[in-house]
C-alpha positions in Angstrom: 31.6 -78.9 8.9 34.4 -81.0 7.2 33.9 -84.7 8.3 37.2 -85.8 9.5 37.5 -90.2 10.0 38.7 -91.2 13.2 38.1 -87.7 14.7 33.9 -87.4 13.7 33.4 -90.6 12.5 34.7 -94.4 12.4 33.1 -97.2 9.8 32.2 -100.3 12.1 32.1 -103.8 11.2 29.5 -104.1 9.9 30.1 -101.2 7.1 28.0 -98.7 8.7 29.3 -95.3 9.6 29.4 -94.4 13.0 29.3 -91.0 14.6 31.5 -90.3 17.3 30.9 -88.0 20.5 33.4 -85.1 19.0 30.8 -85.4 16.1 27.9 -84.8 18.1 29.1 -82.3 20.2 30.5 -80.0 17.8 26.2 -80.7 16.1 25.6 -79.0 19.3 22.3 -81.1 19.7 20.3 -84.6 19.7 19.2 -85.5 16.7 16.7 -88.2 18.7 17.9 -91.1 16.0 19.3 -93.0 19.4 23.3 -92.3 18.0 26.0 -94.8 20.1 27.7 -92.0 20.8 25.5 -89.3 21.7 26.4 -87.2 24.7 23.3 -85.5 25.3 21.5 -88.7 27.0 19.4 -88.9 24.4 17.2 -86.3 24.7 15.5 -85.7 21.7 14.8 -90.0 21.0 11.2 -90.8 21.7 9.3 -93.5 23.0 9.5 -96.6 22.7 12.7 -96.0 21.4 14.6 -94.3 23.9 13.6 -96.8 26.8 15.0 -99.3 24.5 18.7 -97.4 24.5 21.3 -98.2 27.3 21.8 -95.4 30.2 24.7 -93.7 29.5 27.4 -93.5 31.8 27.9 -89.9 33.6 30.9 -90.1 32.0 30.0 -89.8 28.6 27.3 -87.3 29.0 27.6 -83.3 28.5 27.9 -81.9 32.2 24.9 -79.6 32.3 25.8 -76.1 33.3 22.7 -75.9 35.1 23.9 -78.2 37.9 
């Protein structure tokens, strides 16, 4: 995949490069590093980490097609 800024990614204030929810989705998975922008609720992160993360809004999650 062709990383395209502004569409898969942004740089943040700080310098860093940050993916972006388009990013992830077209991964098609969480990677479990915690990502800002991940849609997938985090799945993948492990303890302690992921109880560290904020809840992400409904919103920004990936409806499951299971529901």
């Amino acid at each position: 995949m062709e990383l395209i800024e502004g569409l898969h990614y942004y740089i943040n204030e700080e310098g860093e490069f940050v993916f972006t929810r388009q990013y992830h989705i077209e991964k098609g998975y969480c990677c479990g590093f915690g990502c800002k922008h991940c849609p997938y609720n985090y799945e993948n992160v492990r303890a302690p980490k992921k109880s560290e993360l904020p809840p992400k809004p409904p919103k920004e999650r990936l409806k499951d097609p299971l529901d």
